[in-house]
N, C-alpha and C positions, 0 to 999 in steps of 0.2 A: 412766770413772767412771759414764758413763749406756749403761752397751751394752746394755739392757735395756728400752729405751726409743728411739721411734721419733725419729731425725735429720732436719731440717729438709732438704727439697729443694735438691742442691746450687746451683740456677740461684737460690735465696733465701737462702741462709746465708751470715748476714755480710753481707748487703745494703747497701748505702750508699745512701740515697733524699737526690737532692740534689733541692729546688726552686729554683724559678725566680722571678723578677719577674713579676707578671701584673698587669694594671691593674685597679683601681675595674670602672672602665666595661666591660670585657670580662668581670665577673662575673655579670653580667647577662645572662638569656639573652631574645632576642627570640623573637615569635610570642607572645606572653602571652593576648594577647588572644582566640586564632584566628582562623579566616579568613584573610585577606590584612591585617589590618591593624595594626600592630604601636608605633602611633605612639607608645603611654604607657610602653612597654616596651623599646624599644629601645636603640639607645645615643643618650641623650640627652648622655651626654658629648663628645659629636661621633664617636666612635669606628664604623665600621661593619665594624671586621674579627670580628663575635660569630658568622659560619657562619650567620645565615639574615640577615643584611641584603637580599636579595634579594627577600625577600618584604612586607619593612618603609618598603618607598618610600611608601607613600599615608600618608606622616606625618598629613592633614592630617585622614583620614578620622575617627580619633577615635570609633573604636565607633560609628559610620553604618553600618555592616556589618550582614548579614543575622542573627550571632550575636546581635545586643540584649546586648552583653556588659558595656555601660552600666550597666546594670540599667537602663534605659528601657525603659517597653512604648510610649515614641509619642502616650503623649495615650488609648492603650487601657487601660484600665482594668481591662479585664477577660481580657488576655492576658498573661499567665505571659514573659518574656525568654527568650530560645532556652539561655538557661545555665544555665536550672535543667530542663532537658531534654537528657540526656547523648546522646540519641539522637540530636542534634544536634550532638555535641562532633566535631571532625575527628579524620581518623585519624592517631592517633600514630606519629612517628618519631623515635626518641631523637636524632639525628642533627641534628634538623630540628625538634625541641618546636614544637608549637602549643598554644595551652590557651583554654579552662580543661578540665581531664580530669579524670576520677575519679579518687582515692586509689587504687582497686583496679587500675586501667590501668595507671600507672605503675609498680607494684609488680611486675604482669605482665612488664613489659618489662625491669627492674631498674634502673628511675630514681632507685632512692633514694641511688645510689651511682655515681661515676665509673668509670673506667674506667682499666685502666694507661696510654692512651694519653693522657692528662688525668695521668696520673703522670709519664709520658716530658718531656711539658713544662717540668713542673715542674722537673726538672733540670737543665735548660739553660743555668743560670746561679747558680752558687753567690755567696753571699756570704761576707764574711770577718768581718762587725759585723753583727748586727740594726741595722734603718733606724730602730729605734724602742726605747728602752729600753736598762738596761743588758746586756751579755752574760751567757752564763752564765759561773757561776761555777765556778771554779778549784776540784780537792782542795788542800786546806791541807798545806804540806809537813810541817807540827809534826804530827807523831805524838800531842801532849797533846790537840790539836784535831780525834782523828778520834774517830768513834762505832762502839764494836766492840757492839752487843745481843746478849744472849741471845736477844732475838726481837724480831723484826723488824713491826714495823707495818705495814701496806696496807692503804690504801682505794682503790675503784673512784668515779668521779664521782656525783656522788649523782642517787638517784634518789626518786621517792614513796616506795617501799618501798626504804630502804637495804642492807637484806641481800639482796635478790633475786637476786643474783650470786656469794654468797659458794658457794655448791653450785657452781653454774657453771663457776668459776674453781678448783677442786683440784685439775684435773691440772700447772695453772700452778705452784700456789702448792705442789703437791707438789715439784717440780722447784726450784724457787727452794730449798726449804730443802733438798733434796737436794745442790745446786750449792754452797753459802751453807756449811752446816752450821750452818743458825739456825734454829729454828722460826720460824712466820709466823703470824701472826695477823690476820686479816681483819677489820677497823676499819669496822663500820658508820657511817662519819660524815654527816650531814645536809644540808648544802649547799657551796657552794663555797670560802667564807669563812674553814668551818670543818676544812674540808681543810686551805685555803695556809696558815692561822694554826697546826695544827697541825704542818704542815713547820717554818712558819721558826721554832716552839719548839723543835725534835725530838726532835717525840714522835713525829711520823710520819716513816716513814722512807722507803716506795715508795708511789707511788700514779698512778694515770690521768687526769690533768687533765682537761677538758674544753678545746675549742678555745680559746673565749675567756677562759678561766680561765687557758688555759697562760704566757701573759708576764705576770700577776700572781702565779704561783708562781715565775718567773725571779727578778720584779724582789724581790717579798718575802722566798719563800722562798728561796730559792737552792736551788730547783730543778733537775735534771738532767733534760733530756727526751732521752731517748734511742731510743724505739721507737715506732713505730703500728703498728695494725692492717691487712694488707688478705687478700684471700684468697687466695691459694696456688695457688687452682685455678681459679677463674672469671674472677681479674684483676681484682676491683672493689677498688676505693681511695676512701675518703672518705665523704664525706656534701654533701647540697645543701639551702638555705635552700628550702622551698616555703611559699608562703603560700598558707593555706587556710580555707576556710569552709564552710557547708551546701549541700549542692548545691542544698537547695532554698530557699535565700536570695536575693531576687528583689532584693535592691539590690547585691548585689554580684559581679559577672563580673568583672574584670579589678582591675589593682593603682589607676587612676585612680581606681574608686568606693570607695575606704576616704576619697575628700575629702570634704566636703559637709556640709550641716545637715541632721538633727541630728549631732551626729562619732557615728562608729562608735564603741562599745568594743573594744579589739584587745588582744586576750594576748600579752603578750610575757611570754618565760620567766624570766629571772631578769637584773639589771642587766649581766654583767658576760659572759652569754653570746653566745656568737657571731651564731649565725645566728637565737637568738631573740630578740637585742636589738642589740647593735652593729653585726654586718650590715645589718637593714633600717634603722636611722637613716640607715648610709654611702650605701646602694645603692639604698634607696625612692627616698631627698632626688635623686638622680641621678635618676630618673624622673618627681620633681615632686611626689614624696607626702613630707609631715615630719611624722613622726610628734610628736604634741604639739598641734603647730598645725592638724594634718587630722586625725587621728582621739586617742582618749582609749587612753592605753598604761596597759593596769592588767594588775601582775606577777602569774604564774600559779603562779610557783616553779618551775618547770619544765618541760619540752617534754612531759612525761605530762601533766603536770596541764592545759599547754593545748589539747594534744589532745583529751581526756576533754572539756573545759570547752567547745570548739568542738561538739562532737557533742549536747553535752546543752542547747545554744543559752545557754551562759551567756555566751559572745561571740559577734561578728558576726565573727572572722576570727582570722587568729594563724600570724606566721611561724613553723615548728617546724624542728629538724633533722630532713631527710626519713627518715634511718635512726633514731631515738627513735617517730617513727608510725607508721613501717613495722612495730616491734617490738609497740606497741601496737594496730595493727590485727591481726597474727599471733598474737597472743596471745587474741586474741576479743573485746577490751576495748568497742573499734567497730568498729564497720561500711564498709568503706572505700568500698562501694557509696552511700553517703550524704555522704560528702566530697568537695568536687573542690577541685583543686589550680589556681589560677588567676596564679600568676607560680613560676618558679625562678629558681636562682641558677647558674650552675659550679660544681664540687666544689671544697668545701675540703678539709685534711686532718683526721682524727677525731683523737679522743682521745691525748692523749700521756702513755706510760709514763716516768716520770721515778724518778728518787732523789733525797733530799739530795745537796748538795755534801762534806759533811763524813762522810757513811758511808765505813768501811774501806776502800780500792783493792779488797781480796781479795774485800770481801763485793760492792761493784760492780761488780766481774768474773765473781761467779758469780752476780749477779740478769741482768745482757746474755744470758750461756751461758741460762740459763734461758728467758727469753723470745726470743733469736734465734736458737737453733740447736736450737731442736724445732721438730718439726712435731703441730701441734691440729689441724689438718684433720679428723681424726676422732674429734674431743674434742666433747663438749655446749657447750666453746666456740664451734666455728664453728658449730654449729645455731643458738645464742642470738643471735649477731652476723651473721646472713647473711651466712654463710660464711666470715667473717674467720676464718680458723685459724693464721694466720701474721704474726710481725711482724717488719720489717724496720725495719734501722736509721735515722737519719736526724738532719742538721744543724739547728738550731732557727732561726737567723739566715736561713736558703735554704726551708727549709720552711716556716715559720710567716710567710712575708714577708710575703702577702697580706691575714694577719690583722691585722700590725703597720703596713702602710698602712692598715688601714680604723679601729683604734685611735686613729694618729696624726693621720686625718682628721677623730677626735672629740676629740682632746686628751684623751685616756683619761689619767685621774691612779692608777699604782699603788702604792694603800692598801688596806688591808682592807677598810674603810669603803666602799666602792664594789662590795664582793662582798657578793650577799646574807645576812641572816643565816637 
């Protein structure tokens, strides 16, 4: 029915991405600091299996290090910290992160994203119940209970500019209604809120959660997460929490100095997002920063918007997802020679393609065909998403685990009310 159009790679079609259990503590990557000293960054959970423990022994050192990664100049007054001097930054080994680095460094190497062998892990342990929340949900056997449209709704997770994808996204959404035999209509919706609210009315019918948005489209909407993105060609998977600030911001080098008087202002992106808000509450408080109590958390709306907000100094810092400022550095927005990145996190998984629970079987069968069994490799897709041109399938309970532990270690309540408006 699509011989005319190019077939997903058979070592990706039909994919089954299982994840695995990974802990808190090992999402945390040491070397934050650089140098040798890694004492505010490491696993403070007690855990030392993060791959560079080795160079994180001199706990006690605490930025006494030649970096000044403190923000301390020592009582000099008039000397600048070695961290707002990239000349000084060590050299990068994705392997082995040390920081604080340039925005532009990391991008060079492709740090904004994992890698499949950070995916191979993942799979090493399915589950059969999410740890956290209810499962997904069931299609309804009653036929009166399903939703057959003449056209189908999608949104993409929201951004500053909500339709910036809808060009982006037609060879996708050509195919869906090609598979489907539904037209498709690309739903510029606003924020997260306004996504999962309009699933669990359905009015919306497919759309691409964002990480930490996705078990509040489970538990509300009755969401179906069925795909993510990774690339087809290069092997990158995911995205990583980077908190970042001005490079040339002389009080803050490493994730310890967002404590202190006066508190920093820090962007965080929206309540209910992953790695620009639920993640660093889970993963900072592991390193001994709480957000609230050590710096002032004031919402940006979003990973654009704190980005943008970091560069023009309307904050002193701001976890982002690293593929969201990669997008906005590549784009000309900033400057990533003027940013540095001074803690990461492990890759999570990106964005999840989901449906309703109650849309047709037939039409849910030709939105999978759609999205898993072509190949965008060479669509304005994969240019837009660095390189993601391909998505493969994947369990929500094995995949999303590490999100529904960091959730669960905040007592996330899901309501709407908890997603921004």
């Amino acid at each position: 029915m699509t011989s005319d159009s190019n077939r997903v790679f058979e070592h990706v079609s039909r994919r089954r991405v299982l994840a695995g259990t990974t802990s808190l503590g090992a999402l945390a990557l040491a070397g934050c600091t650089g140098d040798s000293s890694d004492g505010d960054d490491g696993n403070s959970d007690g855990s030392s299996s993060d791959g560079s423990d080795s160079d994180g022994g001199d706990d006690s050192s605490d930025g006494s290090d030649s970096d000044g990664s403190n923000g301390s100049s020592d009582g000099d007054s008039d000397t600048a910290p070695a961290h707002t001097d990239p000349s000084t930054y060590p050299d990068f080994d994705p392997a082995d992160p040390k920081f604080p680095q340039l925005a532009s460094t990391l991008l060079e190497d492709g740090f904004e994203t994992g890698t499949m062998a950070d995916l191979e892990r993942m799979r090493e342990n399915q589950r059969d119940e999410p740890r956290y929340g209810q499962p997904v949900a069931e299609t309804p056997d009653d036929e009166g209970n399903l939703l057959n449209p003449d056209t189908l709704q999608f949104s993409l997770t929201p951004t500053e500019d909500p339709t910036v994808y809808e060009d982006t996204l037609e060879p996708l959404l050509d195919n869906i209604e090609e598979e489907t035999g539904k037209d498709v209509n690309y739903a510029p919706l606003d924020s997260y809120a306004a996504q999962v609210e309009a699933m669990r009315s359905e009015r919306l019918h497919l759309a691409g959660f964002s990480t930490g948005s996705v078990p509040y489209a489970v538990n509300i909407a009755n969401a179906v997460p069925f795909g993510v993105q990774i690339d087809g060609e290069g092997g990158s998977f995911g995205y990583r929490l980077w908190l970042i600030t001005q490079v040339d911001n002389e009080e803050i080098g490493e994730l310890s100095a967002l404590s202190g008087e006066p508190k920093q202002n820090v962007a965080h992106a929206d309540p209910s997002s992953n790695s620009g808000n639920l993640a660093p509450r889970a993963l900072f408080a592991n390193q001994g920063v709480q957000p609230e109590e050590d710096y002032t958390v004031s919402y940006s709306g979003g990973h654009q918007q704190s980005s943008l907000g970091v560069a023009k100094d309307d904050y002193e810092a701001a976890p982002v997802c690293s593929t969201c400022i990669a997008r906005v550095i590549r784009d000309g927005q900033i400057d990533g020679d003027n940013i540095k990145c001074i803690w990461a996190s492990e890759p999570f998984p990106t964005t999840a393609f989901s449906y309703v629970n109650t849309l047709h079987p037939d039409i849910q069968e030709g939105v999978r065909t759609a999205f898993l069994d072509y190949d965008y490799q060479d669509t304005a897709i994969a240019e837009e998403f660095e390189g993601r041109g391909t998505w493969v399938e994947i369990d929500y309970a094995t995949v999303w685990d590490i999100i529904l532990q960091i959730q669960e270690s905040l007592d996330v309540t899901y309501e709407t009310g908890n997603l921004s408006e």
